[in-house]
N, C-alpha and C positions, 0 to 999 in steps of 0.2 A: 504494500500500500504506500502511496507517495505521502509524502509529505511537503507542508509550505515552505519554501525557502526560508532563510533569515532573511531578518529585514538589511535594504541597504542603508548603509550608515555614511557619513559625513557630513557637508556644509553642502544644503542644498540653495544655500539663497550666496549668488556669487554675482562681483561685479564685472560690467564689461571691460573683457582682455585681461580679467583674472584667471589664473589657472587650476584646476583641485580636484583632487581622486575621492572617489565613494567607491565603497566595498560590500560588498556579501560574502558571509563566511560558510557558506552551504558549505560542505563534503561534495567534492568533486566537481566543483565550481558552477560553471553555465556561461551564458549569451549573454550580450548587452542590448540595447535596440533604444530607438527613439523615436520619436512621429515626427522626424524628418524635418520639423520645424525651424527656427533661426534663431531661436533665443541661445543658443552656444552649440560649439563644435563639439563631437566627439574626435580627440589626439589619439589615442590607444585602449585596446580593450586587454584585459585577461582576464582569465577565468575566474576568481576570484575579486577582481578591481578593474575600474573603468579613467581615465581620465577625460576633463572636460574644459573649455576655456567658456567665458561667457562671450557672447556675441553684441546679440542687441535685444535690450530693456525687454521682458516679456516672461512667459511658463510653459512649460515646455515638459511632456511627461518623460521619464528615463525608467525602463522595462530588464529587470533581469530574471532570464527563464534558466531555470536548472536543469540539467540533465535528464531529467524524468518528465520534463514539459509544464512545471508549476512554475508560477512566475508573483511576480512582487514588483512594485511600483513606487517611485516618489516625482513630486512636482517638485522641477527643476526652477527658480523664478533668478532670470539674470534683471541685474537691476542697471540702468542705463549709465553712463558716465556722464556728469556734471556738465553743462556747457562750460564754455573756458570765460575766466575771467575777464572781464574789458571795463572798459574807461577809464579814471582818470589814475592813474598809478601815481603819486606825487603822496606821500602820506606828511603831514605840518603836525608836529609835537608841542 
């Protein structure tokens, strides 16, 4: 009889062009998978860990299926980068 994977663990809320691995410690690892979406890239998978960079501002699910075909889920939520500072740079003390 299967069983539910572990859950994956790490920092699901990352900012864009931040980098950061989540893990699942099933026995005998499994698959990553994603809907393909743009909220960040997947950089590498293994069978136990996944890495991930944020892309752009958004949620995005990340799917790990175990060898026996159970799988487990977290929303991935990258959060946008800042616009850049402008106007008047002169700061008077």
């Amino acid at each position: 009889m299967a069983t539910d994977p572990a859950p994956i663990t790490g920092n699901y809320w990352i900012c864009s062009g931040q980098t950061v691995t989540l893990y699942d410690t099933t026995a005998g690892g499994g698959s990553w998978y994603d809907d393909g979406g743009f909220g960040y890239q997947i950089n590498w998978r293994a069978p136990n860990s996944v890495s991930i960079t944020g892309f752009v501002g958004g949620t995005e699910n990340l799917y790990f299926v175990d060898t026996s075909g159970c799988g487990t889920s977290v929303i991935v939520t990258t959060i946008p980068s800042p616009p850049a500072i402008t106007g008047n740079t002169n700061v008077f003390v």
